[in-house]
C-alpha positions as CSV (number, residue, x, y, z in Angstrom):
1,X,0.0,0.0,0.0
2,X,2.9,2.7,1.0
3,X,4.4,1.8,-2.4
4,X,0.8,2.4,-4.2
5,X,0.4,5.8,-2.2
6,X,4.1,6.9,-3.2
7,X,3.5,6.5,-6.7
8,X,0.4,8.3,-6.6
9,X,2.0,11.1,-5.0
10,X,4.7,10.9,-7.6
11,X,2.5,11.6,-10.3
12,X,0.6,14.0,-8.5
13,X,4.0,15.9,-8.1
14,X,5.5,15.5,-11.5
15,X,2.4,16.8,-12.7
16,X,3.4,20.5,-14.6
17,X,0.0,21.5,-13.7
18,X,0.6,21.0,-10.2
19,X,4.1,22.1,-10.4
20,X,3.5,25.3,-11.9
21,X,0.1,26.0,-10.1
22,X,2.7,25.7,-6.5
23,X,5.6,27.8,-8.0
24,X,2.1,31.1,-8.1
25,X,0.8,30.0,-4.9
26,X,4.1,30.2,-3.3
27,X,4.8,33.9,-5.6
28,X,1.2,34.9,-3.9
29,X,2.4,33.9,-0.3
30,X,5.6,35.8,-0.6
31,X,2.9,38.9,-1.4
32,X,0.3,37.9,1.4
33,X,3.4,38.0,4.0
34,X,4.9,41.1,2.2
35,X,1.8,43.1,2.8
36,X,0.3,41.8,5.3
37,X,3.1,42.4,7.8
38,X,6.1,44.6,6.0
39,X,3.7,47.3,4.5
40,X,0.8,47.0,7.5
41,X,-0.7,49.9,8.3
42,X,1.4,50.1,11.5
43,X,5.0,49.2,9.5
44,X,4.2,52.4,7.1
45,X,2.6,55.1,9.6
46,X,5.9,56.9,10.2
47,X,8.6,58.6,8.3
48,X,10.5,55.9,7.3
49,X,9.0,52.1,7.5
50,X,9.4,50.7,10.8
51,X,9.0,54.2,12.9
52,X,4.7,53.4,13.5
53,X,5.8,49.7,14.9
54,X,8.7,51.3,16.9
55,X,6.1,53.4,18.7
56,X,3.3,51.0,19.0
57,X,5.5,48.5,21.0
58,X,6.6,51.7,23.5
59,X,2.7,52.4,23.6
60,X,1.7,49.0,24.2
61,X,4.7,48.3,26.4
62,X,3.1,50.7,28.7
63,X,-0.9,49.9,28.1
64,X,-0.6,46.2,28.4
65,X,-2.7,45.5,31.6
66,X,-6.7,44.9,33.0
67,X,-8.6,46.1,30.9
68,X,-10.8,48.8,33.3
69,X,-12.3,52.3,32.6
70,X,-9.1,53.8,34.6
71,X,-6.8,52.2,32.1
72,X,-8.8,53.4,29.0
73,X,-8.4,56.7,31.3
74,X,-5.1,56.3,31.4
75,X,-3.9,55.1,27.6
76,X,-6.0,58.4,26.0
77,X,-4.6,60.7,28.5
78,X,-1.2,59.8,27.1
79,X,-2.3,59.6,23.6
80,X,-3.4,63.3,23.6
81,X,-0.4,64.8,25.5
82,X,1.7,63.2,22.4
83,X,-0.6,64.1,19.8
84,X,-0.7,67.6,21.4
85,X,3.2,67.3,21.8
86,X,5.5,69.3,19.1
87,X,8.6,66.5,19.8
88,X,9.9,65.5,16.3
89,X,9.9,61.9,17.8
90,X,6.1,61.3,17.7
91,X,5.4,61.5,14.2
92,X,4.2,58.1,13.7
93,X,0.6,57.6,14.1
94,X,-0.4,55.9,16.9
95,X,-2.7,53.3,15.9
96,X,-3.5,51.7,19.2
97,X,-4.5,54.7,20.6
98,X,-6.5,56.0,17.7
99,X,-8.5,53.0,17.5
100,X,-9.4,53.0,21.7
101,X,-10.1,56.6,21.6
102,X,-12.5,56.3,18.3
103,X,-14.7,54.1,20.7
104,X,-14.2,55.8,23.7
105,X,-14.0,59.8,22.8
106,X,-17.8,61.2,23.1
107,X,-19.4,61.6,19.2
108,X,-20.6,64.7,19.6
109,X,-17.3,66.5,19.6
110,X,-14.5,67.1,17.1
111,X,-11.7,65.7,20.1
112,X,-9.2,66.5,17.2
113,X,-9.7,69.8,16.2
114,X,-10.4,71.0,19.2
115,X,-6.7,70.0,20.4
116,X,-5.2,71.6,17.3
117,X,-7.0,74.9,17.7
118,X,-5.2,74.6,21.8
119,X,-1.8,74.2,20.3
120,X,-2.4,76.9,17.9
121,X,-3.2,79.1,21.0
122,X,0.0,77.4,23.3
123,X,-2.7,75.5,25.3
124,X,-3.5,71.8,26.0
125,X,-7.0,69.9,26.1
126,X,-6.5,67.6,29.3
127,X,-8.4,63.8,29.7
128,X,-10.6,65.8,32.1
129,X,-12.3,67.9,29.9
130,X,-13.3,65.2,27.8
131,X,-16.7,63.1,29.1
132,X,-15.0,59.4,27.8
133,X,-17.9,56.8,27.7
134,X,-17.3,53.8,30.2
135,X,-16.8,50.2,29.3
136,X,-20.6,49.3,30.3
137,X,-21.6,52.4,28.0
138,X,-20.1,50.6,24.8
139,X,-21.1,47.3,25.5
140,X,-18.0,45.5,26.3
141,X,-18.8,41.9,28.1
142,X,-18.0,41.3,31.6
143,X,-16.8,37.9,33.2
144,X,-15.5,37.4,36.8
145,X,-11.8,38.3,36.2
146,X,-11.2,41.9,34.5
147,X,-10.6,41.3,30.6
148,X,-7.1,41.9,29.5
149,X,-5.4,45.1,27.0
150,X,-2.4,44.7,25.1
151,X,-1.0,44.3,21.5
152,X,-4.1,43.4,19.2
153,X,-3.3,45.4,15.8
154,X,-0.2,43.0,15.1
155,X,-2.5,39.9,15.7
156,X,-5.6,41.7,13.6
157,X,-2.7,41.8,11.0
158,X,-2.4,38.3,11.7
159,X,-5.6,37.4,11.2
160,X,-6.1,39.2,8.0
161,X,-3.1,37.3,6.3
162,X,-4.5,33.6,7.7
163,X,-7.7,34.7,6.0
164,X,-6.1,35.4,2.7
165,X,-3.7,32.0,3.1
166,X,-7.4,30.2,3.8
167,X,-7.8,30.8,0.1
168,X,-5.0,30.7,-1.1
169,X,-5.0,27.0,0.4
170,X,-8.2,26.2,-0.4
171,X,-6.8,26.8,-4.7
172,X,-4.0,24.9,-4.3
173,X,-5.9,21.7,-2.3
174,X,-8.7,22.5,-5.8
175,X,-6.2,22.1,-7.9
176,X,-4.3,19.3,-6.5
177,X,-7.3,17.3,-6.5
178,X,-8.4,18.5,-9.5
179,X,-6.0,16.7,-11.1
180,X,-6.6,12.5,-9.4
181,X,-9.5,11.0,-11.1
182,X,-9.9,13.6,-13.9
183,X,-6.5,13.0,-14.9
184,X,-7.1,9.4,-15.9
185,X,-10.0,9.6,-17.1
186,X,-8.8,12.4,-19.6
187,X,-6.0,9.6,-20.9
188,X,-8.8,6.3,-20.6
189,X,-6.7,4.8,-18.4
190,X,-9.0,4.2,-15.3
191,X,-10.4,1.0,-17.3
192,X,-7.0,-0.2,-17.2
193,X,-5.8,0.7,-14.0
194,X,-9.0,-0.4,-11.9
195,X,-8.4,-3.7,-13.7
196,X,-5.0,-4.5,-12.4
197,X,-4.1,-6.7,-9.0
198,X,-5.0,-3.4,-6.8
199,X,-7.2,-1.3,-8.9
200,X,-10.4,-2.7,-7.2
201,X,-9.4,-1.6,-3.5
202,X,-5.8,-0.4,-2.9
203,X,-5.5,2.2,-5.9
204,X,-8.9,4.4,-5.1
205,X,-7.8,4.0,-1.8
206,X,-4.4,5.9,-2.7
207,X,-5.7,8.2,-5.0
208,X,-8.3,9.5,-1.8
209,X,-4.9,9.2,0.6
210,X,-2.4,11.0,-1.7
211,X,-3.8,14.0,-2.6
212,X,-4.6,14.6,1.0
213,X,-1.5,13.9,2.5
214,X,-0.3,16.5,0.1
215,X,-2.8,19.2,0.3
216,X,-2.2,18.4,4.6
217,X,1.1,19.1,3.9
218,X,1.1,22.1,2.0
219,X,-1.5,23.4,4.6
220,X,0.8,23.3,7.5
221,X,4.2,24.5,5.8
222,X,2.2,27.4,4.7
223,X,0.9,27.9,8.2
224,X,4.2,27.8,9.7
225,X,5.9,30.2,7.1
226,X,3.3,32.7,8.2
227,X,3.7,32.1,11.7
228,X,7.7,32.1,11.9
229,X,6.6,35.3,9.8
230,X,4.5,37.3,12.1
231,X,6.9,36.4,15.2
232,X,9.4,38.2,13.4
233,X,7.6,41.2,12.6
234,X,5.6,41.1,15.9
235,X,9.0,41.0,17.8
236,X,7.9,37.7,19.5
237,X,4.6,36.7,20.5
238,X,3.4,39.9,22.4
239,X,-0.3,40.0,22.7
240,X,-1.2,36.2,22.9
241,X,-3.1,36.6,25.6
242,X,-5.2,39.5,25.1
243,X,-8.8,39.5,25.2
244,X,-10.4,39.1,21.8
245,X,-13.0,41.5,23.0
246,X,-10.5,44.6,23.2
247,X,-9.5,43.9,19.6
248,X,-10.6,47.2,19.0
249,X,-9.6,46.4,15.1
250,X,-12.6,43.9,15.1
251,X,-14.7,45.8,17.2
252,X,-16.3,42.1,19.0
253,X,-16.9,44.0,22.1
254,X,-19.7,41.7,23.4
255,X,-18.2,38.7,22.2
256,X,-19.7,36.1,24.6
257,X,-16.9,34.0,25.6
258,X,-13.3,34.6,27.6
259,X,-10.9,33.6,24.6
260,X,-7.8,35.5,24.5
261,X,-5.8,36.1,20.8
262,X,-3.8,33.4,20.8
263,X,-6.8,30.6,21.7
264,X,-8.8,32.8,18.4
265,X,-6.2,31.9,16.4
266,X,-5.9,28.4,17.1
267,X,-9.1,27.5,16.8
268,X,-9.5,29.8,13.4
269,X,-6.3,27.5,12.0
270,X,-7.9,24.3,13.1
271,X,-11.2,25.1,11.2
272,X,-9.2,26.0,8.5
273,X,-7.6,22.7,8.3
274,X,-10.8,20.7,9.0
275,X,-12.7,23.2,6.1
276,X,-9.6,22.3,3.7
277,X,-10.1,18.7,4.2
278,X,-13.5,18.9,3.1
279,X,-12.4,20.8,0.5
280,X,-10.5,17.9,-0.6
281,X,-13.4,15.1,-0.3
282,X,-15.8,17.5,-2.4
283,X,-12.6,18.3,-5.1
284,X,-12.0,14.9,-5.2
285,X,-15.5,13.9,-5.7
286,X,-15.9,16.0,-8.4
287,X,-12.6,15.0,-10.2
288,X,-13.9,11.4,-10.1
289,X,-17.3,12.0,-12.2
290,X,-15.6,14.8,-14.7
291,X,-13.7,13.4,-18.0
292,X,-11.0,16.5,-17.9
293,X,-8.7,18.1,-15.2
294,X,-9.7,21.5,-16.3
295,X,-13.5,20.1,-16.0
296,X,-13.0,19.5,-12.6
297,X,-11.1,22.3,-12.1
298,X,-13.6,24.9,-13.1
299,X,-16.6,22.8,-11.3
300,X,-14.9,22.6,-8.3
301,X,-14.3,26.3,-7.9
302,X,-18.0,27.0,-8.9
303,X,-18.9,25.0,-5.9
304,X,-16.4,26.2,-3.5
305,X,-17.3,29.9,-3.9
306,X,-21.3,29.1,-4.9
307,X,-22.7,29.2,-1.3
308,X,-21.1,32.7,-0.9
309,X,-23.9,33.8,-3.9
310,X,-26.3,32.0,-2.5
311,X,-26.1,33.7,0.5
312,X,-26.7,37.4,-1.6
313,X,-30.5,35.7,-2.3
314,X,-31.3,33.9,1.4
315,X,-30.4,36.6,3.8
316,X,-32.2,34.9,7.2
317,X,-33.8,31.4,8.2
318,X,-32.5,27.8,8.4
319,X,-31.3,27.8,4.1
320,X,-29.1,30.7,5.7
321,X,-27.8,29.0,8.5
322,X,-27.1,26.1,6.7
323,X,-25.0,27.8,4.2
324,X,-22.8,29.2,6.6
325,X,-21.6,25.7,8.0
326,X,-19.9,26.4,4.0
327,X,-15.7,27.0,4.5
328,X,-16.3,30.3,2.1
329,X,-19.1,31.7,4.5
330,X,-17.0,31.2,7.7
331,X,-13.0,31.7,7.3
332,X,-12.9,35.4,8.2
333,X,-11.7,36.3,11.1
334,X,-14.9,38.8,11.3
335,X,-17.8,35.9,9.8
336,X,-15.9,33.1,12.0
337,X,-16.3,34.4,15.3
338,X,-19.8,37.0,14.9
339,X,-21.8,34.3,12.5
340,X,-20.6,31.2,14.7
341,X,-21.9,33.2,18.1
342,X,-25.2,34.4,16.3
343,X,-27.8,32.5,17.6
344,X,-29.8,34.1,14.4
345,X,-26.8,33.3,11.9
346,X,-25.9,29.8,13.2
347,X,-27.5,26.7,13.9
348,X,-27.2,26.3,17.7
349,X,-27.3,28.7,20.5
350,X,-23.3,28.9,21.8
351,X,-20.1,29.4,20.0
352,X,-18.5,26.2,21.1
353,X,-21.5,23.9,20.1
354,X,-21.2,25.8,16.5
355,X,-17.6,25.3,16.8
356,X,-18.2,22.3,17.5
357,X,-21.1,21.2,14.9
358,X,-19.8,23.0,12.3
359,X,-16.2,20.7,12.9
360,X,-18.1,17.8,13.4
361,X,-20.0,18.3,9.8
362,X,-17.1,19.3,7.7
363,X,-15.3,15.9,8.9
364,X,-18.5,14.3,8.5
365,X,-18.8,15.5,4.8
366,X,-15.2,14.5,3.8
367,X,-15.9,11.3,5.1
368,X,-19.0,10.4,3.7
369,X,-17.7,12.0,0.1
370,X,-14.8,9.6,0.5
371,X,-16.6,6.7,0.9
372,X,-18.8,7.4,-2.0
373,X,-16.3,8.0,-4.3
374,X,-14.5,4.7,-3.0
375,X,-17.6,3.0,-3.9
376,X,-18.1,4.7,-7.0
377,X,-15.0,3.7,-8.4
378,X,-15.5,0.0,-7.5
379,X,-18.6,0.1,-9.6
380,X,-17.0,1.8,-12.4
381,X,-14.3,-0.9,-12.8
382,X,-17.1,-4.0,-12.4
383,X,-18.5,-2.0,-15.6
């Protein structure tokens, strides 16, 4: 069997569809991880790149602490003495701060022109002149222990790039699959090759195995490139266990559950690898009924991104909810954690039961496509 499963992965390898479709995907990464971390919005704020991130680690180095109306208190007082501040050191923009002080300065008010008409008149606007709103007064959820502030730009940046590599993925495992059943079909050889010694069990079986193993592969090498990535540009790992609700990038502020960044992002990678392995069953389903590669190609996309359409027609009720247990509805950092909390958007009534269901399903579905494409083969060859 291990020699069966080698060869098919040989041939999925050697393939100069699959070659050359990897050599893009792996151009794209380079421009995912480019963007997303050496020309974020933090990298670029300041003079030269690098001067915004400079400042938001001092800023944060400082602000990182329970998250209470004293500390939001605190972190805007300090943001307007620097904005207010004529030193030649503070010209990068200070993110962080903007972002907490957009939620917490009072809407009625122009906070920033009314401290750049005080420095035009040599004054100051202090914290106390300014009615903040509290942390009930937003809506931010309480639990028993005080939630947590710290870095969360960095790991919104994060977030954003796992999202794009979620697709990015998602083409390559298409494409790879794409390629199984199709592929001898294309040439008539499946006659021949479900006729041999191990065409009736042990080669379906390795053409299901291979490609997943591969696309399984390719899944986590890309995940750890982008990890080993944002470690470098996050200068470590600063921020892992903030509160998800004071994301202020995502703005989740009554986000039902106690999760901090690092337990988000776990989660978010392991639904993206259950999602891709589903991806795979239904790719690999559709390779085994199409006569052409590019057939199965072209079908296979249509389905992956069709329940995102769908979803432009059935805005509410349970053909809704169902179609956001599909990978394109859900792999967001925004749609994965406000749809699978919804008790109007989701199927159940917690986050970790949709986590859970929606886990349970996708495995469910690669399953059951393997075994009918198993079986269909079998029935091909006794024809």
């Amino acid at each position: 069997m291990r020699t069966i499963i080698k060869c098919e992965l040989d041939k999925i390898i050697q393939n100069k569809s699959f070659v050359g479709g990897l050599i893009v995907s792996f151009v794209v990464l380079a421009g995912i991880l480019f963007i997303g971390f050496y020309y974020s919005q933090i990298n670029i704020s300041g003079e030269k790149i690098g001067d915004g991130r400079k400042l938001y680690q001092e800023v944060v180095k400082v602000s990182t602490g329970d998250f209470t109306d004293q500390k939001v208190k605190d972190i805007l007082s300090n943001y307007i003495d620097r904005f207010q501040s004529t030193d030649v050191d503070n010209k990068a923009a200070d993110l962080f701060s903007w972002q907490i002080g957009d939620t917490f300065f009072p809407q009625d008010e122009d906070i920033y022109s009314k401290m750049n008409e005080a420095v035009a008149q040599n004054e100051k606007v202090t914290i106390d002149q300014l009615k903040l709103k509290t942390l009930k007064e937003v809506g931010f959820t309480q639990f028993e222990t005080p939630l947590k502030i710290g870095s969360h730009v960095t790991w919104y940046d994060l977030y954003k790039v796992t999202n794009q590599l979620f697709i990015l993925t998602s083409m390559i495992t298409i494409l790879i699959c794409s390629l199984v059943f199709s592929g001898d079909t294309a040439r008539n050889m499946n006659q021949l090759l479900l006729s041999t010694k191990f065409g009736r069990n042990k080669l379906t079986l390795s053409k299901i195995i291979s490609p997943t193993l591969i696309s399984v592969f390719v899944f986590l090498l890309i995940q750890v490139i982008s990890f080993v990535s944002f470690y470098i540009y996050n200068s470590g790992f600063n921020g892992w266990d903030t509160s998800i609700q004071t994301n202020f990038s995502l703005k989740l502020f009554s986000f039902p559950v106690e999760i901090n960044h690092l337990q988000v992002y776990l989660l978010l990678v392991a639904f993206h690898f259950i999602s891709m392995l589903s991806i795979v069953g239904g790719t690999l389903y559709v390779s085994s009924i199409t006569r052409s590669p590019f057939s199965s190609l072209i079908i296979a996309l249509s389905l992956f991104f069709l329940p995102k359409a769908l979803t432009e027609f059935f805005k509410r009720g349970i053909v809704y909810q169902v179609l956001n247990l599909f990978p394109i509805n859900n792999y967001s950092i925004e749609n994965f954690l406000s749809l699978l909390s919804s008790k109007q958007d989701f199927l159940l009534n917690s986050f970790v039961q949709n986590i859970v269901l929606a886990m349970v399903v996708l495995l469910v579905t690669k399953m059951i496509l393997d075994v009918i494409v198993y079986k269909r083969m079998k029935k091909y060859q006794n024809t």
